[in-house]
mmCIF file of the C-alpha atoms, coordinates in Angstrom:
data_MODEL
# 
_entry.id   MODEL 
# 
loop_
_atom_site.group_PDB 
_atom_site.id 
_atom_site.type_symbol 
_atom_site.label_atom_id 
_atom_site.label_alt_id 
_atom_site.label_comp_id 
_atom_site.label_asym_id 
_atom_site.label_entity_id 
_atom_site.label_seq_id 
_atom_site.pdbx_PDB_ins_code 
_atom_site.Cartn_x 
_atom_site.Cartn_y 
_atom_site.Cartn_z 
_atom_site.occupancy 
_atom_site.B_iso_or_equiv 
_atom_site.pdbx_formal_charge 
_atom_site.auth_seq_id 
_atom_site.auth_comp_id 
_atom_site.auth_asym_id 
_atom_site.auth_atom_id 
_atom_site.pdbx_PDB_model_num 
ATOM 1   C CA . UNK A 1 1   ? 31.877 227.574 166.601 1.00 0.00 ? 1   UNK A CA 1 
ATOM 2   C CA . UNK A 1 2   ? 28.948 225.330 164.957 1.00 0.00 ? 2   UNK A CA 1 
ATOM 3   C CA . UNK A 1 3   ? 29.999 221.958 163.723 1.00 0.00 ? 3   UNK A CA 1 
ATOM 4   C CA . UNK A 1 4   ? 31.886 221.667 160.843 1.00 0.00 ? 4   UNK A CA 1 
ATOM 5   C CA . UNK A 1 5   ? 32.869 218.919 158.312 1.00 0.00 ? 5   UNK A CA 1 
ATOM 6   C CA . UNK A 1 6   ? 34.814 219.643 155.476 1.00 0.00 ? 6   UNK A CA 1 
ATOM 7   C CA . UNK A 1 7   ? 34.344 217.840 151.990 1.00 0.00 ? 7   UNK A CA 1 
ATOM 8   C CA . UNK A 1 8   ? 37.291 217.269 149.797 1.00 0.00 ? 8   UNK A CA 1 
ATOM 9   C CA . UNK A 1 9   ? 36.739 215.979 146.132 1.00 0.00 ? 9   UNK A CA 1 
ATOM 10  C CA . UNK A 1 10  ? 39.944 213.397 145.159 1.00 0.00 ? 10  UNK A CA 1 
ATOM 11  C CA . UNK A 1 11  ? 38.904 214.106 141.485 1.00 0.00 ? 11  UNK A CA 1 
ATOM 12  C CA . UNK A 1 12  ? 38.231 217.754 141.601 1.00 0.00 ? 12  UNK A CA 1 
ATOM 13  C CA . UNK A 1 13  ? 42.027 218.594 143.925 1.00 0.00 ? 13  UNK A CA 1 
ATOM 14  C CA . UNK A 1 14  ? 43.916 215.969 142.048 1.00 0.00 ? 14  UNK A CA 1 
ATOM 15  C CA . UNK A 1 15  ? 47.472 215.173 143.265 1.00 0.00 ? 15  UNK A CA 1 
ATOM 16  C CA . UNK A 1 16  ? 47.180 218.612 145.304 1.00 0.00 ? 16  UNK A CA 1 
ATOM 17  C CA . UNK A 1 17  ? 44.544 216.557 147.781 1.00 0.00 ? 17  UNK A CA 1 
ATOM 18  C CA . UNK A 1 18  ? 47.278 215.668 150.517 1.00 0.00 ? 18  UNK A CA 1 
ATOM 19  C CA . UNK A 1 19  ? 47.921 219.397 150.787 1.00 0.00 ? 19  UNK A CA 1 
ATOM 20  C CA . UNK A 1 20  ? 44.373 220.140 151.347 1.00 0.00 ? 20  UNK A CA 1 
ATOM 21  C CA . UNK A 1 21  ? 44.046 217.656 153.666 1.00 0.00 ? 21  UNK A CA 1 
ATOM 22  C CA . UNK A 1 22  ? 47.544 218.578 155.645 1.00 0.00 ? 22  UNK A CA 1 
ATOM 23  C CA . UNK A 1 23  ? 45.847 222.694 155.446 1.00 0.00 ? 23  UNK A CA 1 
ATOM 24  C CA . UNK A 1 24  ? 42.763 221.822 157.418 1.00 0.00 ? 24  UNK A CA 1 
ATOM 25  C CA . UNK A 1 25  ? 44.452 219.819 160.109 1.00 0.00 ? 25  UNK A CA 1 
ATOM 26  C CA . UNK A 1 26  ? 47.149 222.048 160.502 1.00 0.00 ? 26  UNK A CA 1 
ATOM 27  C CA . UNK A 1 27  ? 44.341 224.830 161.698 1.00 0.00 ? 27  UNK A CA 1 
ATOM 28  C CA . UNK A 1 28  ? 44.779 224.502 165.173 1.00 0.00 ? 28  UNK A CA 1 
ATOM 29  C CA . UNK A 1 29  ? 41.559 222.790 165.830 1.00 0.00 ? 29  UNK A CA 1 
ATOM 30  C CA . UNK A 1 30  ? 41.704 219.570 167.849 1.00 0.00 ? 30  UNK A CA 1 
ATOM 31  C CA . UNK A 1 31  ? 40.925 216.741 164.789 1.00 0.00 ? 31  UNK A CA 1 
ATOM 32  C CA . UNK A 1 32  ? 37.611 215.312 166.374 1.00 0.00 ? 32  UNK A CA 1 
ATOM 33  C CA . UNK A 1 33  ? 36.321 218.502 165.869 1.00 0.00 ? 33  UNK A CA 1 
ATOM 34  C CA . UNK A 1 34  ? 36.519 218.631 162.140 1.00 0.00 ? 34  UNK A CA 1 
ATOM 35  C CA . UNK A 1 35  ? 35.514 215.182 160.332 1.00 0.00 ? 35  UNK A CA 1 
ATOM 36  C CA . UNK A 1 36  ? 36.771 215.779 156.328 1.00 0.00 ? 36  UNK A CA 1 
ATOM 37  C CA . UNK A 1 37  ? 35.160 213.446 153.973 1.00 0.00 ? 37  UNK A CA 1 
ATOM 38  C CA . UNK A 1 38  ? 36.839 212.530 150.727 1.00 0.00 ? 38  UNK A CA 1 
ATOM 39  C CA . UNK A 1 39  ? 34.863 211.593 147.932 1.00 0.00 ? 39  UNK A CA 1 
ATOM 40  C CA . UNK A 1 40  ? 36.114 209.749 144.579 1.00 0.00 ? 40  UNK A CA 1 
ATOM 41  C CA . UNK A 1 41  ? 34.618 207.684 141.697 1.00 0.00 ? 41  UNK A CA 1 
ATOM 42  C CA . UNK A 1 42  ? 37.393 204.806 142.838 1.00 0.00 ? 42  UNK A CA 1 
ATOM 43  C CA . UNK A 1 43  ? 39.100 203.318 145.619 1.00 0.00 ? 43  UNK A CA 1 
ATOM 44  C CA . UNK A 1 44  ? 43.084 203.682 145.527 1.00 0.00 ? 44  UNK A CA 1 
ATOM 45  C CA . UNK A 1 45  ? 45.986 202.878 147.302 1.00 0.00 ? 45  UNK A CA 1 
ATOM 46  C CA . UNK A 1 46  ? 46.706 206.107 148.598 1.00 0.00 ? 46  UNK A CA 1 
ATOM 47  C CA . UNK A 1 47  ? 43.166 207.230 149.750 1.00 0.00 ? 47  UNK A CA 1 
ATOM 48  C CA . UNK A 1 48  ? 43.740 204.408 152.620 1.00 0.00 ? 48  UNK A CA 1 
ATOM 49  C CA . UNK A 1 49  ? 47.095 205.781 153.724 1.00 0.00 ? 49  UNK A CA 1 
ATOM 50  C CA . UNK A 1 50  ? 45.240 209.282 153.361 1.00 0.00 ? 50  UNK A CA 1 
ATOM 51  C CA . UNK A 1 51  ? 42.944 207.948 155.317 1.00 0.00 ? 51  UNK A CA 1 
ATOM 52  C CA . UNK A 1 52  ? 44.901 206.887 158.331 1.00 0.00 ? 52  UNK A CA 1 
ATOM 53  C CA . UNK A 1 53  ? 47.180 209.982 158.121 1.00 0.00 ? 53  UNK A CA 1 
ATOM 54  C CA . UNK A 1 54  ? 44.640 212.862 157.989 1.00 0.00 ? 54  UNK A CA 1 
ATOM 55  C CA . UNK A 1 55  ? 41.990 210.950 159.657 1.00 0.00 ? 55  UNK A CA 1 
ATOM 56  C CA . UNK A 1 56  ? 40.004 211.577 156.696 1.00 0.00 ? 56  UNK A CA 1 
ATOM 57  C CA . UNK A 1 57  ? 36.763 209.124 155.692 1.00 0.00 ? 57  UNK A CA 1 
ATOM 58  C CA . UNK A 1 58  ? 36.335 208.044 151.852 1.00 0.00 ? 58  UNK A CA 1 
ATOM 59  C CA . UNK A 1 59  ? 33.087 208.042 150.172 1.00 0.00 ? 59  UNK A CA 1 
ATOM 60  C CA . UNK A 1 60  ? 33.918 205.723 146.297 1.00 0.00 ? 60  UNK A CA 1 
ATOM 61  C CA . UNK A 1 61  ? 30.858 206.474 144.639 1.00 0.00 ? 61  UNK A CA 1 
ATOM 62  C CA . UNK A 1 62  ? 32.129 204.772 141.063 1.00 0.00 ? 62  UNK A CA 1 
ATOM 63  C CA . UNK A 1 63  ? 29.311 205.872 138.695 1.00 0.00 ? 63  UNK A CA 1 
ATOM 64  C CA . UNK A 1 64  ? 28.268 209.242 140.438 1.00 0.00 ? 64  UNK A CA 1 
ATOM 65  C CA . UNK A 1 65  ? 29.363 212.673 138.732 1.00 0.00 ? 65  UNK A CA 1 
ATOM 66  C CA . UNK A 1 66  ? 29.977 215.633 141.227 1.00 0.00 ? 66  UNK A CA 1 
ATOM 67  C CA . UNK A 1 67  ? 27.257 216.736 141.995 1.00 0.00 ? 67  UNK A CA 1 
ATOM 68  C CA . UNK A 1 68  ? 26.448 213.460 143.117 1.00 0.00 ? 68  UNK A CA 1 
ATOM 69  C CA . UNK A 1 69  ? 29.314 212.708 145.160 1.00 0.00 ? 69  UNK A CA 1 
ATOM 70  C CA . UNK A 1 70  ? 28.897 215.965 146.997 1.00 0.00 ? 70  UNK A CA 1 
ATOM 71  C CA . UNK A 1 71  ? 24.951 214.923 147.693 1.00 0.00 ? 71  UNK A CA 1 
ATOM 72  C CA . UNK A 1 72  ? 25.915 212.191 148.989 1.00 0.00 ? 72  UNK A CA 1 
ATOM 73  C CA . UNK A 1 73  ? 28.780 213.457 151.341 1.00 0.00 ? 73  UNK A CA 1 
ATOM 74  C CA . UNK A 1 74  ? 26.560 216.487 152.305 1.00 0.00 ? 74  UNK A CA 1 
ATOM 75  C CA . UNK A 1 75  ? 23.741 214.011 153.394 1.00 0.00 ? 75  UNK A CA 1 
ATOM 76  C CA . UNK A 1 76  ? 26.202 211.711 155.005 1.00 0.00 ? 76  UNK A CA 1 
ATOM 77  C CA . UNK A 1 77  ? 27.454 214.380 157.352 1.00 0.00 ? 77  UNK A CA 1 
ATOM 78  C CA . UNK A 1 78  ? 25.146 215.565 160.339 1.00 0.00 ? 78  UNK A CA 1 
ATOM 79  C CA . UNK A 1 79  ? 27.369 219.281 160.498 1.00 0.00 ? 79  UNK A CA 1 
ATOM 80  C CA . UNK A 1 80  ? 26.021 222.569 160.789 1.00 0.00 ? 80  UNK A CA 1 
ATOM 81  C CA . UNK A 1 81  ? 28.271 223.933 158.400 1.00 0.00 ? 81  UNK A CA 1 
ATOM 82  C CA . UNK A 1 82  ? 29.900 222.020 155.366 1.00 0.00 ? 82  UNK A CA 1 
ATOM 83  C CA . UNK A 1 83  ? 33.211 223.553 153.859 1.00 0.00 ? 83  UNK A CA 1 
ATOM 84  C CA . UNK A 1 84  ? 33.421 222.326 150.241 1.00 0.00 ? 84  UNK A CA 1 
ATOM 85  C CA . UNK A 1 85  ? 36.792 222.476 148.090 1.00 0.00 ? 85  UNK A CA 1 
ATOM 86  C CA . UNK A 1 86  ? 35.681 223.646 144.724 1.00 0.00 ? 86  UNK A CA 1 
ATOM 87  C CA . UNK A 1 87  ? 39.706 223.996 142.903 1.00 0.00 ? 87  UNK A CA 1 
ATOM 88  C CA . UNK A 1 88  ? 42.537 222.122 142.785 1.00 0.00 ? 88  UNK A CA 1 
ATOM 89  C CA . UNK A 1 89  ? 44.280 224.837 144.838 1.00 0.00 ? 89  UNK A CA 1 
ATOM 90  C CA . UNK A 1 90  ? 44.537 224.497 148.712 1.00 0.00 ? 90  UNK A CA 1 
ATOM 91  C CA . UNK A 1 91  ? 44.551 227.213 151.080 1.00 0.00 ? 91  UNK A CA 1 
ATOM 92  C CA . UNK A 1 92  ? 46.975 228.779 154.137 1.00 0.00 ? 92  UNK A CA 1 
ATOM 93  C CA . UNK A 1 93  ? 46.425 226.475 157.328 1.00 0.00 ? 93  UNK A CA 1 
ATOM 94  C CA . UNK A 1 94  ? 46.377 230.499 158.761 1.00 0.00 ? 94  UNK A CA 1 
ATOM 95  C CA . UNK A 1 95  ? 43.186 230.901 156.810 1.00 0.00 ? 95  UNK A CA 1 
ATOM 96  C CA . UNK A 1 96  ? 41.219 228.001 158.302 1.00 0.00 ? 96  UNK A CA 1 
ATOM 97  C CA . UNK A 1 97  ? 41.789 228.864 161.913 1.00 0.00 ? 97  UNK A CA 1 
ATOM 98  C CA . UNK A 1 98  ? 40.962 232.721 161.430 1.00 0.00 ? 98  UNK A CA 1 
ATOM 99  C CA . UNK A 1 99  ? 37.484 231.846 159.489 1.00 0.00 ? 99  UNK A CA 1 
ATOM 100 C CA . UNK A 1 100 ? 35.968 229.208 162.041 1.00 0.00 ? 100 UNK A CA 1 
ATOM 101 C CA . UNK A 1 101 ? 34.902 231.784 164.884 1.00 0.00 ? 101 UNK A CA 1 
ATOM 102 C CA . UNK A 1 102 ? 32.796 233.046 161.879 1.00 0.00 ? 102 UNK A CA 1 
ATOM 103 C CA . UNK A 1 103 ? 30.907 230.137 161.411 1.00 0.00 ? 103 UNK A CA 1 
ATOM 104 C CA . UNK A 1 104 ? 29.385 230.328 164.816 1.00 0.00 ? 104 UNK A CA 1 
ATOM 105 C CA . UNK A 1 105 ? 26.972 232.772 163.897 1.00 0.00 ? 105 UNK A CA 1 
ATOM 106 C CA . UNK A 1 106 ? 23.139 232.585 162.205 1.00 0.00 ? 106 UNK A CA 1 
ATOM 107 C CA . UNK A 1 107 ? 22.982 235.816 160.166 1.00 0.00 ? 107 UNK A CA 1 
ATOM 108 C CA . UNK A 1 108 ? 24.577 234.192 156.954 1.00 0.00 ? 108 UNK A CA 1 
ATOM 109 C CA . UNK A 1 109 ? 23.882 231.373 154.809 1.00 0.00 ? 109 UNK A CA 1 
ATOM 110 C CA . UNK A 1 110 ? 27.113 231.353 152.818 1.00 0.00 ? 110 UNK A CA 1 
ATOM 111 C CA . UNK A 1 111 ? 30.921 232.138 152.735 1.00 0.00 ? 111 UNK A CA 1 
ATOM 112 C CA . UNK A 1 112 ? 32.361 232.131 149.618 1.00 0.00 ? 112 UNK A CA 1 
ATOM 113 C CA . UNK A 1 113 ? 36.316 231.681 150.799 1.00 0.00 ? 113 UNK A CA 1 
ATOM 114 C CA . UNK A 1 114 ? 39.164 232.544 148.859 1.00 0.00 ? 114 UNK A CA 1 
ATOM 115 C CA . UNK A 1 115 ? 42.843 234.084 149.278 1.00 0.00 ? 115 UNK A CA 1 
ATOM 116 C CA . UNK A 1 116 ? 42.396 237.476 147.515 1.00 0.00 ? 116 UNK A CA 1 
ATOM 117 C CA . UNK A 1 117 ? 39.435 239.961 147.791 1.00 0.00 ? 117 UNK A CA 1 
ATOM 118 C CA . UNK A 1 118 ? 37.682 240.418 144.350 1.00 0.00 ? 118 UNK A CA 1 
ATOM 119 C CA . UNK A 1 119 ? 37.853 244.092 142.892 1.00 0.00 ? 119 UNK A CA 1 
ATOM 120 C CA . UNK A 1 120 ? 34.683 246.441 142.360 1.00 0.00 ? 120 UNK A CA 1 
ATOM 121 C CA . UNK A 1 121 ? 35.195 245.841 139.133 1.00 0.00 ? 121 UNK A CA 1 
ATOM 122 C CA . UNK A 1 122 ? 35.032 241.989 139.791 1.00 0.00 ? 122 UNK A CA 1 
ATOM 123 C CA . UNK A 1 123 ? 32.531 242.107 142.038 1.00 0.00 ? 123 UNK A CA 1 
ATOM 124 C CA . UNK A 1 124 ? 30.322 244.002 139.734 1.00 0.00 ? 124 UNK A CA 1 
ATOM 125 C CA . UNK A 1 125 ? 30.741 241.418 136.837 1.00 0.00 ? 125 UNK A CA 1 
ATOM 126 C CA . UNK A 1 126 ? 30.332 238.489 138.824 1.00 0.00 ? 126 UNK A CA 1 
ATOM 127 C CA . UNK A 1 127 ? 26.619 239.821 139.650 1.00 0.00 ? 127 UNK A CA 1 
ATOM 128 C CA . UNK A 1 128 ? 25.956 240.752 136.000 1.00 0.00 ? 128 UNK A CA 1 
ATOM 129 C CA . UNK A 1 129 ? 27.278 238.056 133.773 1.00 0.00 ? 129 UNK A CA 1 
ATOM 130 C CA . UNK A 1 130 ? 26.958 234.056 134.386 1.00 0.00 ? 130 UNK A CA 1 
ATOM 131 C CA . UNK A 1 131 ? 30.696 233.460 132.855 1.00 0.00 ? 131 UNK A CA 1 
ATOM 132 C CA . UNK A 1 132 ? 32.116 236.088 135.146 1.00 0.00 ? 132 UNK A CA 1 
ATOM 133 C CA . UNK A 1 133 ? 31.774 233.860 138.084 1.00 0.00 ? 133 UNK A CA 1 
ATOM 134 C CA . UNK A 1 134 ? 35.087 232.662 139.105 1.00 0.00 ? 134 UNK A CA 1 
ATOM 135 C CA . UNK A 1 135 ? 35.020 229.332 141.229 1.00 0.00 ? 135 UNK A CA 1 
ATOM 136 C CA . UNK A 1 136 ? 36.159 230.139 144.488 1.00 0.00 ? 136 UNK A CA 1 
ATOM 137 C CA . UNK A 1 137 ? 38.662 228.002 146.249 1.00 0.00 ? 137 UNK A CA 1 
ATOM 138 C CA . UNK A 1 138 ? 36.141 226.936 148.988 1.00 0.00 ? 138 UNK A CA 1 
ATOM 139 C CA . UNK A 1 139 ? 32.558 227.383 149.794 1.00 0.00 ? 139 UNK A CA 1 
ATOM 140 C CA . UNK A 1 140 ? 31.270 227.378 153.264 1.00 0.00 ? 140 UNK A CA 1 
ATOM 141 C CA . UNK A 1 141 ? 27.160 226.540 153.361 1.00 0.00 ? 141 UNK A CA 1 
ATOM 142 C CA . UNK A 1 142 ? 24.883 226.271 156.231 1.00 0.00 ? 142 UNK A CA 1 
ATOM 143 C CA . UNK A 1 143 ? 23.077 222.646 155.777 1.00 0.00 ? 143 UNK A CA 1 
ATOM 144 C CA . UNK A 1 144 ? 19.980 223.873 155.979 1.00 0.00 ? 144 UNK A CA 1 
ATOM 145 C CA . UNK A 1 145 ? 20.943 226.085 153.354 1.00 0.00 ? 145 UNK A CA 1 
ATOM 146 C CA . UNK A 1 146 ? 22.063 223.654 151.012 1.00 0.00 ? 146 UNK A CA 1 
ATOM 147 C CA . UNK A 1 147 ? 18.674 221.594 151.129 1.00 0.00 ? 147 UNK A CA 1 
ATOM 148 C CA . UNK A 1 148 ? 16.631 224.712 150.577 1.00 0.00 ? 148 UNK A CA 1 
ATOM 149 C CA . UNK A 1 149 ? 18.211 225.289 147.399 1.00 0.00 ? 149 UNK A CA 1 
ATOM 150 C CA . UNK A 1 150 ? 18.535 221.355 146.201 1.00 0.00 ? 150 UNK A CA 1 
ATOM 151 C CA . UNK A 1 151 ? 22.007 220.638 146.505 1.00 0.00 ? 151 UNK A CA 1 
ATOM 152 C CA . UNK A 1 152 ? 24.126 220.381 143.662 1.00 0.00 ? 152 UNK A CA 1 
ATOM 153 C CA . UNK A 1 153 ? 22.529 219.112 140.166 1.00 0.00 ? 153 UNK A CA 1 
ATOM 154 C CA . UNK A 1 154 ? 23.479 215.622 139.871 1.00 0.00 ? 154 UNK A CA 1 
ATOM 155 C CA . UNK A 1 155 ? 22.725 216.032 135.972 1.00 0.00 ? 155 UNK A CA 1 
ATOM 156 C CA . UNK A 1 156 ? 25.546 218.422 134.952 1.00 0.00 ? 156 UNK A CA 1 
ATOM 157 C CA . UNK A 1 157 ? 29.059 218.244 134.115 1.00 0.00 ? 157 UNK A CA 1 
ATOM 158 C CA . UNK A 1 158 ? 31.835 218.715 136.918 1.00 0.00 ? 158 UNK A CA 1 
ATOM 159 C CA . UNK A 1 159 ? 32.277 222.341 136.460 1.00 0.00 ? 159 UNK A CA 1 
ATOM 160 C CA . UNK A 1 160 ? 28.551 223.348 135.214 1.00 0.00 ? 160 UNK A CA 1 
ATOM 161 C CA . UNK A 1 161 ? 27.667 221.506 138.658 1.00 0.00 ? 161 UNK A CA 1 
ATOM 162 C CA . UNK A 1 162 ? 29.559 224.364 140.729 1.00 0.00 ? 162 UNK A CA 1 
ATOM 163 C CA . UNK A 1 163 ? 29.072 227.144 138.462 1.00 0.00 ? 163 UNK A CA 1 
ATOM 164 C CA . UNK A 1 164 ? 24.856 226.155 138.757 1.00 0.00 ? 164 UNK A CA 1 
ATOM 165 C CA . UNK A 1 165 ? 24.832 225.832 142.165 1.00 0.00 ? 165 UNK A CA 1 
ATOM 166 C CA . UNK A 1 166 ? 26.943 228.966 142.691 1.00 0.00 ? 166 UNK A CA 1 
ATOM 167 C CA . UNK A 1 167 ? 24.609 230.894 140.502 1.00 0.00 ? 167 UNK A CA 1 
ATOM 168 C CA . UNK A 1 168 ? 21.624 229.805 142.450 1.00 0.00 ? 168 UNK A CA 1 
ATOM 169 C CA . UNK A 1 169 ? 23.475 231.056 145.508 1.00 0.00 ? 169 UNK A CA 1 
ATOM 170 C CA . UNK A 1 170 ? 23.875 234.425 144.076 1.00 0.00 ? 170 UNK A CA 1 
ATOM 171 C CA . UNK A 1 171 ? 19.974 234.576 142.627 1.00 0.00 ? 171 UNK A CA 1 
ATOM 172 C CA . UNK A 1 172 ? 18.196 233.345 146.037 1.00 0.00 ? 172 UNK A CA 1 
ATOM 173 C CA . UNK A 1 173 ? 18.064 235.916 149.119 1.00 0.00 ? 173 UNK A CA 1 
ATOM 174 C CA . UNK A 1 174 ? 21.282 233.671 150.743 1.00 0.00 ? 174 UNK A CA 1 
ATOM 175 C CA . UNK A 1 175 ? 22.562 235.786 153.948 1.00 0.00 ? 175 UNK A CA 1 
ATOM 176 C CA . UNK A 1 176 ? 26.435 235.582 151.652 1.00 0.00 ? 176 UNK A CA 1 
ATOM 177 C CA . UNK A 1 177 ? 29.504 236.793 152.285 1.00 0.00 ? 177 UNK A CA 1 
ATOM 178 C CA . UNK A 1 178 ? 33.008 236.848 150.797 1.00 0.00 ? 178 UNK A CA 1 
ATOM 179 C CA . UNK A 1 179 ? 35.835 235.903 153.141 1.00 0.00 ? 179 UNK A CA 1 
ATOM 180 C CA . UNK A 1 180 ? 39.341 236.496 151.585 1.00 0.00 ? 180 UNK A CA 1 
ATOM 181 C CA . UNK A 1 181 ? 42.699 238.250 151.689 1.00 0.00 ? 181 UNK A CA 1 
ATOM 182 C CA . UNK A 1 182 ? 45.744 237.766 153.674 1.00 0.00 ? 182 UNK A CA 1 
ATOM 183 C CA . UNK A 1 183 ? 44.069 239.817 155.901 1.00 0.00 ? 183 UNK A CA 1 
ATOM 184 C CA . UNK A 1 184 ? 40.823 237.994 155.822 1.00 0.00 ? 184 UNK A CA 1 
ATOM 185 C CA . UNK A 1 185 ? 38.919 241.392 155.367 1.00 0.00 ? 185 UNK A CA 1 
ATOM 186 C CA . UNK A 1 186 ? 35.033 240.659 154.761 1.00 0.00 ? 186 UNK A CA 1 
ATOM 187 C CA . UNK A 1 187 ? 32.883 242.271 151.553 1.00 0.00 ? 187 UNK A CA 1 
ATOM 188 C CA . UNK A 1 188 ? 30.570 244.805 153.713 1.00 0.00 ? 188 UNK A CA 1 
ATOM 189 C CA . UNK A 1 189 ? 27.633 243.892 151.686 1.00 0.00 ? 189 UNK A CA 1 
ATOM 190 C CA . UNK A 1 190 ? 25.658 240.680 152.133 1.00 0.00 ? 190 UNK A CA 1 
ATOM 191 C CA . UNK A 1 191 ? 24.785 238.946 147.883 1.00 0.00 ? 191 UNK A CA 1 
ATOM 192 C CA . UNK A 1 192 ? 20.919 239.067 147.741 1.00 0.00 ? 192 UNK A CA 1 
ATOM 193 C CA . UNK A 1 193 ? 17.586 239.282 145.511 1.00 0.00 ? 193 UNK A CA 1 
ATOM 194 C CA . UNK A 1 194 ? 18.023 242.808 145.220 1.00 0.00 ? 194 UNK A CA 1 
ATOM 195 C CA . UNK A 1 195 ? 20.930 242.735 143.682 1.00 0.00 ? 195 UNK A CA 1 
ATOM 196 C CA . UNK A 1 196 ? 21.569 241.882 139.432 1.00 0.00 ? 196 UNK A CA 1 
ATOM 197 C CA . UNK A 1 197 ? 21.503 238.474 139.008 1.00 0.00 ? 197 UNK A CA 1 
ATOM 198 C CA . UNK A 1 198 ? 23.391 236.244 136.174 1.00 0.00 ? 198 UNK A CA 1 
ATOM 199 C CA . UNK A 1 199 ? 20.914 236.475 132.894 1.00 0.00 ? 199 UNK A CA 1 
ATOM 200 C CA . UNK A 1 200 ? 18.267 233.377 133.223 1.00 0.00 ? 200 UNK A CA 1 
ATOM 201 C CA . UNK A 1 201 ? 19.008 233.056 136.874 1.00 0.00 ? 201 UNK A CA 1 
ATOM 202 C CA . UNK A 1 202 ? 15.809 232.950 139.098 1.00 0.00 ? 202 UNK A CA 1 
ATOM 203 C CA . UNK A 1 203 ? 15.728 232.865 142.445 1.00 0.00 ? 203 UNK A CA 1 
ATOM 204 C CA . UNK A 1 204 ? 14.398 229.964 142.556 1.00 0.00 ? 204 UNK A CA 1 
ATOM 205 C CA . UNK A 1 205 ? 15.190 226.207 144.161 1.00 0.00 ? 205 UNK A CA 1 
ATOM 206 C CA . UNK A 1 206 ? 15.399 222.764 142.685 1.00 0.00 ? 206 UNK A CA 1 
ATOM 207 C CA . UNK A 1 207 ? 12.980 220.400 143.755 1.00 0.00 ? 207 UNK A CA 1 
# 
């Protein structure tokens, strides 16, 4: 599969970040093979026994806001593919080991990862209407990817941050998928340009 490194906000997963952490390691994949970085806004007790259990590396950025912290982890990291937690919510161990033989692939841009696969209905919405998108568990992102459209705006609040980025996702021609379900079944149709797009979203990058 292409390299991977996982990011894992302590503020953003909360007291559910040990069961994040224990999900991705529990994947079956040897640990050198998937560094997790963990950022925060403050160094803590338990991040260093975190630390030594998951084999996990903190970046304490105390005066960044999300979309900073990610930036920062994102440019710290030299992986092909970056798997950022987005909810407090972690996901099936199961789920992790299914989804990596997907990554080793260059016909998508994007996975948007999550446990249950959206309805038409959903699906629809979530292209017409900016509040209809639903943060997904995880996000998947080639790096390349993420630079083209700017990374995450270091400006917003915590949750405008995702939502921003996830619109620009959806307006831009990203190769995306949607990777859910306890059966992991794929959406057949790759997110693109031609597609409706949230009202004031352009397709468009930030500089």
């Amino acid at each position: 599969m292409g390299s991977v490194c996982f990011i894992v906000d302590a503020m953003v997963t909360g007291e559910m970040l040990p069961r994040h952490l224990k999900s991705i390691r529990e994947s079956g994949v040897a640990d050198h093979l998937l560094p997790i970085l963990v950022t925060a806004t403050q160094a803590q007790a338990r991040l260093s026994a975190i630390e030594q259990r998951y084999h996990t590396h903190s970046l304490i950025t105390p005066t960044r806001t999300l979309g900073a912290r990610l930036n920062k982890a994102a440019f710290a990291s030299q992986a092909e593919w970056l798997i950022i937690a987005l909810q407090k919510k972690p996901l099936p161990a199961a789920l992790w080991g299914a989804l990596y033989p997907q990554l080793n692939t260059y016909t998508l841009d994007a996975l948007i990862i999550g446990l249950t696969r959206p309805s038409l209905s959903e699906r629809i919405l979530r292209r017409l209407l900016a509040s209809a998108l639903i943060l997904p568990p995880y996000i998947a992102v080639r790096r390349v990817w993420l630079e083209r459209l700017g990374g995450f705006d270091p400006e917003l609040g915590d949750d405008s941050t995702i939502v921003d980025f996830l619109q620009r996702l959806h307006a831009c021609p990203t190769r995306l998928k949607t990777y859910s379900g306890h059966l992991l079944s794929q959406m057949d149709d790759p997110d693109d340009c031609s597609l409706p797009t949230p009202p004031g979203a352009a397709c468009t990058t930030r500089p």
